[in-house]
C-alpha positions in Angstrom: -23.1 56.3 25.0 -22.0 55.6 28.5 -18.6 54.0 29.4 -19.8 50.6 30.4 -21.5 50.3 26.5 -18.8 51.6 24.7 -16.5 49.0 26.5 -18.7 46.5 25.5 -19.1 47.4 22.2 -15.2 47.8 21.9 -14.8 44.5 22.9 -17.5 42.7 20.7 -16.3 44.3 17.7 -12.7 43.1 18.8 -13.5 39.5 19.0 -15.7 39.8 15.7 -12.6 40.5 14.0 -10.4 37.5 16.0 -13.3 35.3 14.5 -14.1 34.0 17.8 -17.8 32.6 18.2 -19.9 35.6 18.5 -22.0 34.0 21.5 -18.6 33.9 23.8 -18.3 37.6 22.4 -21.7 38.9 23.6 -21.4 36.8 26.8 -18.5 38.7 27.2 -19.1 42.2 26.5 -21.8 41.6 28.9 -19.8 40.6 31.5 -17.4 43.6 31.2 -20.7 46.1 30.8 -22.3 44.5 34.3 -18.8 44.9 36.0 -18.4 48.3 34.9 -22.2 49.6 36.0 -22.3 47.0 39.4 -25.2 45.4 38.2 -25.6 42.0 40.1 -25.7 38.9 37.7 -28.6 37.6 39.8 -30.9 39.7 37.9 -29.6 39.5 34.7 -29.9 35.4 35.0 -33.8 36.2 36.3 -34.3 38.1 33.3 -32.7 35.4 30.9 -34.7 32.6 31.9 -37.8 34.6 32.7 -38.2 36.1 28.9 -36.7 33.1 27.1 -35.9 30.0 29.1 -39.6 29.4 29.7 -41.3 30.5 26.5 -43.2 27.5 25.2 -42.4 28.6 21.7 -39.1 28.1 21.6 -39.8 24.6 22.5 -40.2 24.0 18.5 -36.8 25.0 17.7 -35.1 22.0 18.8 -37.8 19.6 17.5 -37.7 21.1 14.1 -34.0 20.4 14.4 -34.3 16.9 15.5 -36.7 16.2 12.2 -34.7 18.1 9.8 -31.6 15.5 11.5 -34.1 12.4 11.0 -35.2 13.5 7.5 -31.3 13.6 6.7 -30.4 10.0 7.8 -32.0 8.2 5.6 -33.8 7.2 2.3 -36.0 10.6 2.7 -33.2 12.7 0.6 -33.2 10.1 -1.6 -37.1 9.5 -2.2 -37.7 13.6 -2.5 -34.5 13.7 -5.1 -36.4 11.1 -7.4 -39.9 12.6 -6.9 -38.4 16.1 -8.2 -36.9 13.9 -11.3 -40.2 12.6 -12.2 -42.0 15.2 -11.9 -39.5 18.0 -13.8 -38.1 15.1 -16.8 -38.4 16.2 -20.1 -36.9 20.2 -19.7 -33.4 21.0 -20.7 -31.6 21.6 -17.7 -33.9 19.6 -16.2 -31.5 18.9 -13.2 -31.5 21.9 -12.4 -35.3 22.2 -12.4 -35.2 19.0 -9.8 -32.8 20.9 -7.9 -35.1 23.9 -7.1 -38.3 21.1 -6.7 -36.6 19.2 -4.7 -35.5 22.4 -2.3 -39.3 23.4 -2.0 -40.1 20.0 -0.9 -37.7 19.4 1.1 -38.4 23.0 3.2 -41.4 21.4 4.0 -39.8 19.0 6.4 -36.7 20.2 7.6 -36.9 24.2 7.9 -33.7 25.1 7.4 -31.3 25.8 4.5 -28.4 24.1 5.8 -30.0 20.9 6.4 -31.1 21.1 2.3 -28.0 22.4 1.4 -25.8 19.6 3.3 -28.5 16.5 3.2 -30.1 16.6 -0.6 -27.2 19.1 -1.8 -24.5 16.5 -2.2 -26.8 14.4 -4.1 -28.6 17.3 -6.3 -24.7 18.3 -7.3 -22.9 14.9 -8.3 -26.0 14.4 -10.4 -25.2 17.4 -12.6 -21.8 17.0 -12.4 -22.3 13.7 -14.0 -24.6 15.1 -16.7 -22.0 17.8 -17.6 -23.4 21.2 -15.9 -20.8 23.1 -14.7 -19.2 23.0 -11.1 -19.8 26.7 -10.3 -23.6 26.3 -11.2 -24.7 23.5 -9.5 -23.0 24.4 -6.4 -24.8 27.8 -6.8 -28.4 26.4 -7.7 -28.0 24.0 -5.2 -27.3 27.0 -2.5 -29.9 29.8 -4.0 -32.3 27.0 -3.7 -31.4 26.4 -0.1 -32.7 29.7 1.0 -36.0 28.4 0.3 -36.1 26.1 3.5 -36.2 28.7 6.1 -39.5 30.9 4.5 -41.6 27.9 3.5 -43.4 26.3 6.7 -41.8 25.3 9.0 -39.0 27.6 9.4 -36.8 27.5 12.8 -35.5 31.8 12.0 -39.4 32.3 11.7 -40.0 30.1 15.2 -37.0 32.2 16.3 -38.4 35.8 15.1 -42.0 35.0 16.4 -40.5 35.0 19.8 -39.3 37.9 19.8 -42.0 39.8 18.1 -44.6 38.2 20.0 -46.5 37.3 16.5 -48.1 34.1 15.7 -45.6 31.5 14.3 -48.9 30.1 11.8 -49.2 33.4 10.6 -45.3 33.7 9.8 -45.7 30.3 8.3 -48.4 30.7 6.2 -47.3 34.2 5.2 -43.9 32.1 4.1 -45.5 30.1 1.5 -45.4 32.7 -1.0 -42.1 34.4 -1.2 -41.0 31.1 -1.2 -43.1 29.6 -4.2 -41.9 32.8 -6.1 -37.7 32.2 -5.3 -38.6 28.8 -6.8 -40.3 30.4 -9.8 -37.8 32.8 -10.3 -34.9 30.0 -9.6 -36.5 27.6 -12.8 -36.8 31.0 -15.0 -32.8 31.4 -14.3 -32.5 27.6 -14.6 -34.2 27.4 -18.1 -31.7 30.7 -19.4 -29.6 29.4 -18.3 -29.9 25.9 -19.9 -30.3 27.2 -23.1 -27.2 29.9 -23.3 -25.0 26.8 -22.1 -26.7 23.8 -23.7 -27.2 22.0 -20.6 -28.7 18.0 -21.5 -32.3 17.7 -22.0 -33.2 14.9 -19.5 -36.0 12.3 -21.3 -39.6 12.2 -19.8 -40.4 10.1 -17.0 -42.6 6.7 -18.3 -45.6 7.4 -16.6 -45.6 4.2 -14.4 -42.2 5.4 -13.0 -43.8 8.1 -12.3 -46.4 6.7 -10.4 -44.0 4.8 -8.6 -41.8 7.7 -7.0 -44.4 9.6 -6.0 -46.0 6.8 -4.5 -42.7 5.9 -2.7 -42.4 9.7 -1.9 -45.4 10.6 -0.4 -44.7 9.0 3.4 -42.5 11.9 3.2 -44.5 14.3 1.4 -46.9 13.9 4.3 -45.1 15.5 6.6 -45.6 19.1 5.8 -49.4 18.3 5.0 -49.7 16.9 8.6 -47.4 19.9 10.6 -49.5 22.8 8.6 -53.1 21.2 8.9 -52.7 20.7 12.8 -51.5 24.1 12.9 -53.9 25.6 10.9 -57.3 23.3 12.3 -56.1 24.4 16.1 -55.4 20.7 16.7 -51.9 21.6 17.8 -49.9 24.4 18.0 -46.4 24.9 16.3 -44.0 23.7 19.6 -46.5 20.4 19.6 -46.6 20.3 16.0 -42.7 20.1 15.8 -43.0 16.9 18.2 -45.5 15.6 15.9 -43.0 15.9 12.8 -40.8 14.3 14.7 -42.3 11.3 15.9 -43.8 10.8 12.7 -40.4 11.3 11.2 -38.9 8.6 13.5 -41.5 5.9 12.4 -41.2 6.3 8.2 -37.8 6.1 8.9 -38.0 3.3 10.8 -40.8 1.3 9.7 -41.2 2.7 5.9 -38.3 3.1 4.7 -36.6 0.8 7.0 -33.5 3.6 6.8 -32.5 4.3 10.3 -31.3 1.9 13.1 -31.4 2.3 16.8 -27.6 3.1 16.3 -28.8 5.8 14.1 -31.3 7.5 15.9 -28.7 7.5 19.3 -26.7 9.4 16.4 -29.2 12.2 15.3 -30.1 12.6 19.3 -26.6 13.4 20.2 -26.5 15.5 16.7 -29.5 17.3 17.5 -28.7 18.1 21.8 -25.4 19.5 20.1 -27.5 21.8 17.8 -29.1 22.9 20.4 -26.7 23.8 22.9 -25.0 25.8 20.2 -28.4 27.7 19.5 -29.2 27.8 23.3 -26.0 29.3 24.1 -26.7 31.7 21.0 -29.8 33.0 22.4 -28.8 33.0 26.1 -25.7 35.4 25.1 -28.4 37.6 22.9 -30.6 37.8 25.7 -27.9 39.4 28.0 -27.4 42.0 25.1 -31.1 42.6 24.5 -30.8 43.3 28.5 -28.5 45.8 27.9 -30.3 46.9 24.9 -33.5 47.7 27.1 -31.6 49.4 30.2 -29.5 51.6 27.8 -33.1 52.3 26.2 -31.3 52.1 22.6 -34.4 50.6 20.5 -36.5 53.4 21.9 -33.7 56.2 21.1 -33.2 54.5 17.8 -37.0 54.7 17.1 -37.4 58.3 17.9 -34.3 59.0 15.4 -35.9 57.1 13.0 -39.4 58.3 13.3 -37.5 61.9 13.2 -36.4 61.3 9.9 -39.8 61.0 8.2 -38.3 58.1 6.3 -42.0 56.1 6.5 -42.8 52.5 6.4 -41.2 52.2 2.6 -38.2 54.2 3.4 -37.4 52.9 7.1 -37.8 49.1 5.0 -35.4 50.1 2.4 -33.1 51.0 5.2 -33.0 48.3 7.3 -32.9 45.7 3.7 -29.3 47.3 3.0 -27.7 47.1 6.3 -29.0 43.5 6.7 -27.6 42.6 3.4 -24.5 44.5 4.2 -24.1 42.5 7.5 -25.1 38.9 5.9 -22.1 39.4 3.4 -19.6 39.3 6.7 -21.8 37.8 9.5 -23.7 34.9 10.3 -27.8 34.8 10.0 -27.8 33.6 13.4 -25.8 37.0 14.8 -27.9 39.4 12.9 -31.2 37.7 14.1 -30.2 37.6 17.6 -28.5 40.7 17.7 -30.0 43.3 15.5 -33.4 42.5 14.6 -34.7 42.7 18.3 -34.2 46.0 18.0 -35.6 46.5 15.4 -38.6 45.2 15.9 -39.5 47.8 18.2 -38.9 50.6 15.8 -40.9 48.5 12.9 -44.2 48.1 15.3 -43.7 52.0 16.4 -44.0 52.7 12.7 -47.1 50.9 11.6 -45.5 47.8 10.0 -46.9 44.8 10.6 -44.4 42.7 12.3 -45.4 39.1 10.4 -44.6 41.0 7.1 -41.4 43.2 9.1 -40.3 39.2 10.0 -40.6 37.7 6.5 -38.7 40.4 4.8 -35.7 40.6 7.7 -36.1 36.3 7.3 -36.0 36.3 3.7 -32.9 39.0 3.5 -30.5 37.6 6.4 -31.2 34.1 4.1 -30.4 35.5 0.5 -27.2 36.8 3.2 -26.2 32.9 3.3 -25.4 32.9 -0.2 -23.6 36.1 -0.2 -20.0 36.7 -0.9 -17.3 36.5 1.1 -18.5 34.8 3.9 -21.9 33.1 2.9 -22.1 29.7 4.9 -24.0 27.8 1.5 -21.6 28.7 -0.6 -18.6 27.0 1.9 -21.2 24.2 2.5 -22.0 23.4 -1.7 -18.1 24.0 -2.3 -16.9 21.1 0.4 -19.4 18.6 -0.5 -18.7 18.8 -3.8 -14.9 19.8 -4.3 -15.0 22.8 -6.1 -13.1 25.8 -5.5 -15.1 28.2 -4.2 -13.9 30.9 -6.7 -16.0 28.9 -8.8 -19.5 29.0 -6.9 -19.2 32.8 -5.6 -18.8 33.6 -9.4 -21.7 31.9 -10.6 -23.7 32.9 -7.8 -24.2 36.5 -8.4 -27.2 35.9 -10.9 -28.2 34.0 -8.3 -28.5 36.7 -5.5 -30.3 39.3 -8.2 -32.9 36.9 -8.6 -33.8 36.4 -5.0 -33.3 40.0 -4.6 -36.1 40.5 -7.0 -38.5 38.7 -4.9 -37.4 40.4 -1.6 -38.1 43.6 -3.3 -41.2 42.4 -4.1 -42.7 41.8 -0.8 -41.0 44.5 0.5 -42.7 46.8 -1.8 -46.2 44.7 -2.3 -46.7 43.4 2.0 -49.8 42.1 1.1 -48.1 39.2 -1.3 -47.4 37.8 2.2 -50.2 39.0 4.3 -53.4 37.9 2.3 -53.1 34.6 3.5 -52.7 35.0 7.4 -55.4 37.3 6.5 -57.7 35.0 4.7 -57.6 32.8 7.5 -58.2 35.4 10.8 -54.5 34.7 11.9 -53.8 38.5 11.8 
């Protein structure tokens, strides 16, 4: 390595360890590593807003995080919550059960597993808690769940990934659908074992008229997925106009449906969501100055040719880059490893013969399952705060958890067509 990188590298690993934000870290590694080699910061500022700054997909990002704010205001959490009641009532541990449905439905509007986690979480946990499940559990159902927000369409770390892997975002989306379905599956199987090793209540089934009636009253919401994925997928809109769409049709249930959200409200979620994205701007902007350094230092192509060297093949270079992500999302957030590391090795995955929508699905679903991942996984702070229980509590019960999503990243890492066929099916890829 030359000086000016292993300065840099000395530094970010310095101010990893101070716990300072990792985007005024890489902003200033890169400062220290342009100092050191001369470079001009004219050029580095050209290449910033030249690869990122004007990329229409990226666009999306903030009005998927606008709807996942609006969808969070209101009645929306709470119309979703009762849907997921009537349609799992009757099951022991049937709370549970909503808790997963309810995750899956909800993924459909907001894209992302904090949104779930903090909007219907607090809801899907005093219910339990009320019914007599156990603390530790439904915090960590109510996290595990979460994860299921980012893979099923729409998905901001998919919008994010698809940008830098120059792959169609529909494809990512539709290849999403089914790991996401199965960590649902897999979720209810641990739910039901769970409910019958602890004797968790046996909720009563829904009268069929009450049934009627929450979905009816859920299905303003339930639209919103149906209307984002068929524009997508007709070629009426792409995913960055699609994202406006959700969001102005989110606006107007809440508004004139529900009658949830005032003008006060929505002046709220605006400042809400330009905060959100300034933090993920400034995120991106800093990653981009280490992908610049990245490229001049020519690491993803020396990496590659190691790699390739090894004759570890598609399976083995997979199984590789699974542990060190899952070693990373125990200590870092999803954000740094997506930003930092997966650009490079995207590269490396492509030069292999992997196709990069399943290469982003499997990176996607891992650096999620790293969310709910002891020490530092953001859901399980999130579930714990919300719902005053000591965290001891949800990292314990969140290990059988973690195996079970593990067993479905596994899967498509091992089966790539379980995500591909669809794409496939419909000439995305």
């Amino acid at each position: 390595m030359s000086l000016a990188l292993t300065v840099a590298l000395i530094i970010f690993v310095l101010i990893f360890i101070l716990r300072m934000p990792i985007s005024i870290g890489m902003l200033v590694a890169g400062a220290f590593y342009f100092v050191i080699k001369g470079i001009s910061l004219d050029s580095v500022c050209d290449f910033v807003m030249n690869t990122y700054y004007t990329n229409y997909v990226i666009i999306a990002v903030p009005l998927f995080i606008f709807t996942a704010n609006v969808m969070n205001s209101g009645k929306v959490t709470e119309k979703v919550f009762k849907f997921a009641n009537a349609l799992s009532g009757g099951r022991r541990g049937a709370l549970g059960h909503v808790n997963v449905i309810a995750s899956l439905v909800f993924s459909g509007m907001t894209g992302s597993a904090i949104a779930d986690a903090s909007g219907l979480g607090k809801m899907e946990i005093d219910a339990m808690k009320k019914e007599g499940y156990d603390d530790g559990f439904s915090c960590a159902i109510t996290a595990a769940s979460a994860t299921i927000g980012p893979i099923f369409p729409p998905s901001i770390p998919l919008v994010m990934y698809a940008m830098f892997a120059n792959c169609s975002v529909g494809a990512l989306f539709l290849g999403g659908m089914v790991p996401a379905i199965l960590i649902a599956i897999v979720l209810m199987i641990y739910v039901s074992i769970m409910a019958h090793l602890r004797n968790y209540p046996r909720a009563g089934r829904t009268p069929w008229k009450l049934f009627l009636a929450e979905t009816l009253g859920a299905i303003p919401s339930l639209l919103t997925p149906v209307i984002l994925l068929a524009g997508i997928y007709t070629g009426v809109m792409t995913p960055t106009e699609a994202g406006a769409i959700a969001g102005l049709y989110a606006i107007i249930i809440s508004f004139f449906v529900y009658k949830a959200l005032s003008w006060e409200g929505l002046w709220k979620i605006i400042k809400e969501t330009v905060a959100s994205t300034g933090s993920v701007s400034l995120m991106i902007g800093a990653a981009s100055v280490i992908s610049y350094i990245v490229a001049r230092e020519q690491i993803a192509n020396n990496l590659g040719a190691y790699i390739i060297g090894l004759n570890l093949g598609k399976v083995g270079f997979l199984i590789i880059v699974n542990i060190i992500i899952l070693i990373l999302g125990m200590f870092m957030d999803t954000s740094t490893i997506q930003l930092v590391f997966v650009p490079i090795l995207i590269p490396v995955a492509a030069a292999l013969g992997i196709d990069l929508v399943h290469f982003g699905l499997v990176v996607t679903l891992n650096m999620m399952i790293g969310l709910s991942t002891p020490p530092f996984g953001m859901l399980l702070f999130i579930t714990a705060n919300i719902s005053d229980t000591p965290l001891s509590k949800v990292m314990k019960e969140i290990l059988i958890p973690i195996i079970f999503l593990l067993a479905v990243l596994a899967f498509i890492t091992f089966v790539p067509n379980s995500v591909l066929f669809l794409p496939k099916a419909l000439g995305m890829i």
